[in-house]
C-alpha positions in Angstrom: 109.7 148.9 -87.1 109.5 145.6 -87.8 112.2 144.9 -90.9 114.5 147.4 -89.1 114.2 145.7 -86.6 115.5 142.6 -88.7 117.8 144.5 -90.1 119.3 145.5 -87.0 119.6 142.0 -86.2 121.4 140.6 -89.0 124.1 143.4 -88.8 124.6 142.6 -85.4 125.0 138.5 -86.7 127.0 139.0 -89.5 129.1 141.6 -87.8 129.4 139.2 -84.7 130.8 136.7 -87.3 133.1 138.5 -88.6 134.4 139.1 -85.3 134.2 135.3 -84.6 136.3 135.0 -87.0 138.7 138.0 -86.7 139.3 136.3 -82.6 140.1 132.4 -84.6 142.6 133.8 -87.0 144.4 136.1 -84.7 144.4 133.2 -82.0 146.0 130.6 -85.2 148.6 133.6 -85.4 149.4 134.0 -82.2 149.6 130.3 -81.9 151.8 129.9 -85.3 154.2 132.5 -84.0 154.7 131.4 -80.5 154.9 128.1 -80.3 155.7 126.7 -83.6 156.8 123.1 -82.8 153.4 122.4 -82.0 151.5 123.0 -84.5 154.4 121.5 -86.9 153.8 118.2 -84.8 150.0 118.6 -85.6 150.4 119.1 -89.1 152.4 116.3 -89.3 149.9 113.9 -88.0 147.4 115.2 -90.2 146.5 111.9 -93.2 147.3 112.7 -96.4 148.3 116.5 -95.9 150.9 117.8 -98.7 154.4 119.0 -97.5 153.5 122.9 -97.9 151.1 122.7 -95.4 154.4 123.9 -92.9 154.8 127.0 -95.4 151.6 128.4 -92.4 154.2 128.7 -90.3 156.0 132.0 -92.4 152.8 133.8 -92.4 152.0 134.2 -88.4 152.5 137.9 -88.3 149.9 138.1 -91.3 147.5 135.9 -89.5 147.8 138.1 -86.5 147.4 141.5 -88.7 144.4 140.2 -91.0 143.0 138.8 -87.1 143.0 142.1 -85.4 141.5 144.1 -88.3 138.8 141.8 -88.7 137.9 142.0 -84.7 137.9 145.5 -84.3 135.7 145.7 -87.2 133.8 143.6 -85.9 133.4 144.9 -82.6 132.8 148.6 -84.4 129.9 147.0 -86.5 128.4 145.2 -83.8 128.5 147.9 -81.6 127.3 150.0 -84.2 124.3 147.8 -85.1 123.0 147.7 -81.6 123.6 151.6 -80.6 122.5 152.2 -84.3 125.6 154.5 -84.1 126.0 155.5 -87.7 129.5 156.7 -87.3 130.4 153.4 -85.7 128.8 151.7 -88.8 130.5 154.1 -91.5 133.7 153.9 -89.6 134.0 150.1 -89.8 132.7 149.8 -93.4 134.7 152.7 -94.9 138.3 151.1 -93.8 136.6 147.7 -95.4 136.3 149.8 -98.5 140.1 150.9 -98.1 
């Protein structure tokens, strides 16, 4: 019981960063696409940054796609992991797979 119980535990981590992550990038996207003056001022002030770096601004609506994929497979392998739901768990890792 002991290394499943491990196991168990670092789906549940890396799942829950995965969904860390998912939450950042669709929050950059929905940031990018709503107010874009901002974060063109912050890129601005950014030292030694190239001139492409406002090329983020076309790719919002791919930030915000990529974002919520990422959470709700998060949430379905976190979920999963702690239930020990196997559907949950093959759900989430066969759309990876597509």
């Amino acid at each position: 019981m002991g290394c499943f119980g491990f196991l168990k535990a670092m789906m549940f981590l890396f799942n829950g960063v995965i969904f860390l992550a998912g939450a950042v990038i669709l929050g950059v996207g929905i940031w990018v696409k709503v107010d874009s003056g901002s974060i063109l001022n912050f890129l601005q002030n950014i030292q030694g940054a190239p001139g492409e770096l406002g090329q983020v601004l076309n790719v919002g609506y791919l930030l915000i796609a990529v974002g919520a994929v990422l959470l709700i497979l998060g949430f379905l392998g976190c979920c999963g992991a702690i239930r020990e739901s196997r559907c949950m768990l093959l759900l989430g890792y066969n759309v990876i797979a597509l």
